[in-house]
N, C-alpha and C positions, 0 to 999 in steps of 0.2 A: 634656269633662266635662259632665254633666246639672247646671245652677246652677238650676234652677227647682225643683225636688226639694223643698218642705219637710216635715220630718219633726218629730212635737211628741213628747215624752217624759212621757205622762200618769202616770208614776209622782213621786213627790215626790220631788225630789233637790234636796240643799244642795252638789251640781256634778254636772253632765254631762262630764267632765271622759273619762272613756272611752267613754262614748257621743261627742263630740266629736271625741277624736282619731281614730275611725273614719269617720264619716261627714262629716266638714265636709272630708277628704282629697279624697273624691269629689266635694265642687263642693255636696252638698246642707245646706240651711238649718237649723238645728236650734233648737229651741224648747222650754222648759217648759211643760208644761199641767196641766190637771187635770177633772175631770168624775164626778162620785161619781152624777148622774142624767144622763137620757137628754138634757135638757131643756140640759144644765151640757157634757155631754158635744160636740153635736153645737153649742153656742154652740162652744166652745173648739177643734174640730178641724174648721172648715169650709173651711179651706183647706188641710189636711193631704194630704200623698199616702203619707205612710207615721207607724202609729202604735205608739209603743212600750208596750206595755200591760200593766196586771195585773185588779182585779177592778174594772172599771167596766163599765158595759150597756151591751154591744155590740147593741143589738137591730136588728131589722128596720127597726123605726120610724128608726133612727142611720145605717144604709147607705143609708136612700133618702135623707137629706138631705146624706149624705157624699158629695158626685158624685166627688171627684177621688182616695178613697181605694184606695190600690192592697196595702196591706198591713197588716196587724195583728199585730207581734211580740211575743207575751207571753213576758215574761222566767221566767215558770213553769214548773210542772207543769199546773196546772188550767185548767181553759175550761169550768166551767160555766156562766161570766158571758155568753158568746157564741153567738150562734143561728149556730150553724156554716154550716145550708141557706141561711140567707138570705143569710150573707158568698157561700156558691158561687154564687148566684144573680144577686149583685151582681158577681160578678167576682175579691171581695175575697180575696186568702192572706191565713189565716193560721196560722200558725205558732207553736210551743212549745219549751221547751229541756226535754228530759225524763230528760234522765240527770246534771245537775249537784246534786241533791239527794239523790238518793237516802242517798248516803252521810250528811250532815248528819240528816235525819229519823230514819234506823236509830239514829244515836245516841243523840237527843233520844228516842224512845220506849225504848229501853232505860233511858237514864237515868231516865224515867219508872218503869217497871217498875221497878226498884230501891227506888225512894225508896216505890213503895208497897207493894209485899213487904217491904223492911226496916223498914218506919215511918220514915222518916230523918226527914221533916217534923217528927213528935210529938217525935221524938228531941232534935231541937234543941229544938223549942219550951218539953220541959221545961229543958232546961240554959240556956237564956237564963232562964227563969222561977227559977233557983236550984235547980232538983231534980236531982241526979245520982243517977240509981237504974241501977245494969248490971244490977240479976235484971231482965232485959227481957219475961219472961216474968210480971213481976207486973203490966206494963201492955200489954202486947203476948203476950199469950199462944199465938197461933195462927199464929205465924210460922216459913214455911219454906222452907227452900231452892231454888233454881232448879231444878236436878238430881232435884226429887221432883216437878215442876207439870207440867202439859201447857198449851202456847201454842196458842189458834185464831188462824188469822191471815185476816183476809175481805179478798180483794185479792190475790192470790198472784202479781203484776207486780215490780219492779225493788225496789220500797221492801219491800213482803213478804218477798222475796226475802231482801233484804239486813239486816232485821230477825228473819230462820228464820237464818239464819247466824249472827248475834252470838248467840242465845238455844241454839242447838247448844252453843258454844262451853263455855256453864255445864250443858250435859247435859238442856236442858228436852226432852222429847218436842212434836213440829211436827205441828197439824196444819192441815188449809188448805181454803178454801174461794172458786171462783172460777170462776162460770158459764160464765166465755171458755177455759176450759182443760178440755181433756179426761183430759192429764194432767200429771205432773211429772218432771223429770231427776233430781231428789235422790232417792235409795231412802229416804235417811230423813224425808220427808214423806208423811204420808199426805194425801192430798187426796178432801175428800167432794163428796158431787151435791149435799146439803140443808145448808141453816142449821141446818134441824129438826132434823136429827142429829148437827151439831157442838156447835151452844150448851149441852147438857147435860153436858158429857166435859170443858169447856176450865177449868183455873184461869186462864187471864190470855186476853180478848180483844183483838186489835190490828186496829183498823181500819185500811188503806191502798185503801178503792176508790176510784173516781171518782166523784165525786155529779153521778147521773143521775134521771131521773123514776121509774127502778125502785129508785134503791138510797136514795132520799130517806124518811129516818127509820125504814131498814130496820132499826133497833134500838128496839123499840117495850116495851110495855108485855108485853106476850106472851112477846117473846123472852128481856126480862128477867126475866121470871117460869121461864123454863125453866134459868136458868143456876143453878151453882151459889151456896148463899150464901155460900161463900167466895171466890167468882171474882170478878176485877178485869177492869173496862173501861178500855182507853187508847186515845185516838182522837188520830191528830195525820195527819188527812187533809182532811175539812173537819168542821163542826158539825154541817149539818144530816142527817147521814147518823144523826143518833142524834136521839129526840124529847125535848129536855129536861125538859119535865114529868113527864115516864116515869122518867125514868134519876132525877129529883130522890125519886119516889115511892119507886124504887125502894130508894135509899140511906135512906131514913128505914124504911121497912118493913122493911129489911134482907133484902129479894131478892137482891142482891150485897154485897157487902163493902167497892166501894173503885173509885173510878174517877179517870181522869187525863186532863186535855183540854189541848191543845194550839191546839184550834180551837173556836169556838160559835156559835150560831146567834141571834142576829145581831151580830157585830162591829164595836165592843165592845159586848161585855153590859151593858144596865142595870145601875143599882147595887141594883136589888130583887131582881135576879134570886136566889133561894134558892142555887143552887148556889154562889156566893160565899161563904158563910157556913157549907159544913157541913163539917167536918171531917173528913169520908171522901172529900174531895176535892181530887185539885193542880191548880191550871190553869197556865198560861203562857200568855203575849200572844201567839200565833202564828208563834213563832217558833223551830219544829223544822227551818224550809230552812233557816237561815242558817249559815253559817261563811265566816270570810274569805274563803279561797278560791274556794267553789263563787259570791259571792256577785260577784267582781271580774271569774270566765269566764263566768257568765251573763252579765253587762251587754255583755260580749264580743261574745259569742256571739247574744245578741239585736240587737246594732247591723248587725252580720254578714248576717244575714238581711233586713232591710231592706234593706241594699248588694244581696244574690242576686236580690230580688223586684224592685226598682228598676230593675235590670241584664237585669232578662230572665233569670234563672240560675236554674234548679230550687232548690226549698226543700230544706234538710237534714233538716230537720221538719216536713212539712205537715200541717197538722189539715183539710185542704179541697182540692179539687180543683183550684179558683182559680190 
């Protein structure tokens, strides 16, 4: 057994207790850390050989002081936190769990979508205030069915995927947009080449891309100017793929109707941030991956990969050549 091996868990855990029983089998050391800057990061893992990780700066500047890192397991979807070239350059895998979420996020954006096609928010908020009015139509007047909307969905990968399926389910019309695909398996998705010619067609947009240097705040002031005003934004991918001062202008000007964030740009949001305060809008603390389950096989499955990289044993999920 490898006993020199330490491995630090830069995520905050009140136990390691599954990460644990995986890796301390194999002889290696395990630790808590943390590292929210480059500076915090590469104090706390300098004797790390493998790191279990979610959104802290992995940067260039972090591998050339990392000499003895051999891996970086993120327990996620996302790696926009990681300069991929520089871990291949340094030598370093790493690695993602990409398919224990999906299910979890389709939910939480539906659930989104619901609550703001139906108003359920307002809903409650008057019947906590003492108002029980059902003509829903004398405060909610432009309310409709699933079954009569069209979905754009930007992202047409696993989460898209699995969010065009529950929205089938209530009869919405799918359509999609997603530069890596040429085309689609379902007949009932139409998939377009342009933004330009989706954002004008769609009642409900759902973000699922990956926030890259091209798709950073590809929902700009523009694009929200071409949507309809009764079209609703849900983004539960990351924040910055939408420019909040845009999306803020746009809810007050009444360019859309109604957005729902799961994610924001920068977490957590200041307490001035306007979006907080306006009433065409739901947020949630970021947290559309979670459900027990998916939440017990990630940590699994991220301790797992560690052991493969450690061992010499090909990644199940490499984001790098490493």
């Amino acid at each position: 057994m490898q006993t020199e091996y330490l491995v630090i868990n830069m995520i905050p855990r009140e136990d390691m207790v599954i990460e644990r029983s995986i890796l301390e089998k194999h002889g290696y050391r395990v630790e808590q850390g943390s590292g929210d800057s480059v500076e915090e990061l590469i104090q706390k893992a300098r004797g790390a050989h493998a790191l279990i990780g979610s959104h802290q700066p992995y940067t260039r500047k972090a591998f050339e002081e990392l000499k003895l890192l051999k891996i970086i397991a993120l327990i996620g979807v996302g790696h926009d936190t990681v300069d991929l070239k520089a871990a291949e350059d340094h030598g370093i895998r790493v690695t993602n769990v990409p398919d224990l979420i999906t299910d979890p996020v389709a939910d939480h954006t539906l659930g989104l979508i619901l609550a703001l096609i139906r108003k359920i928010p307002q809903g409650f908020d008057q019947v906590k205030r003492g108002v029980w009015e059902s003509r829903m139509w004398k405060w909610a007047p432009n309310v409709s069915k699933l079954s009569s909307l069209t979905a754009g969905i930007i992202g047409f990968g696993r989460t898209g995927q699995a969010v065009a399926k529950r929205l089938k389910a209530f009869g919405t019309r799918i359509m999609a947009f997603d530069p890596y695909l040429k085309q689609v398996d379902d007949p009932d998705v139409t998939l377009f080449s342009s933004l330009k010619e989706l954002l004008p067609i769609v009642d409900i947009l759902c973000l699922h891309a990956f926030l890259s240097n091209e798709t950073y705040n590809m929902i700009g002031e523009a694009e929200l100017k071409s949507m309809k005003r009764t079209a609703i934004l849900v983004n539960a991918s990351r924040g910055a793929l939408i420019n909040e001062k845009s999306l803020y202008t746009a809810l007050c000007q009444g360019w859309i109707a109604g957005a729902a964030l799961d994610v924001m740009e920068p977490e957590p949001p200041s307490n001035d941030n306007p979006l907080l305060k306006s009433d065409r809008v739901i947020i949630t603390p970021h947290v559309a991956f979670y459900s027990q389950e998916s939440l017990i096989e990630q940590r699994k499955r991220t301790a797992e990969e560690v052991v493969r990289a450690l061992q010499g044993l090909p990644a199940l999920h490499p984001l790098t050549k490493a």
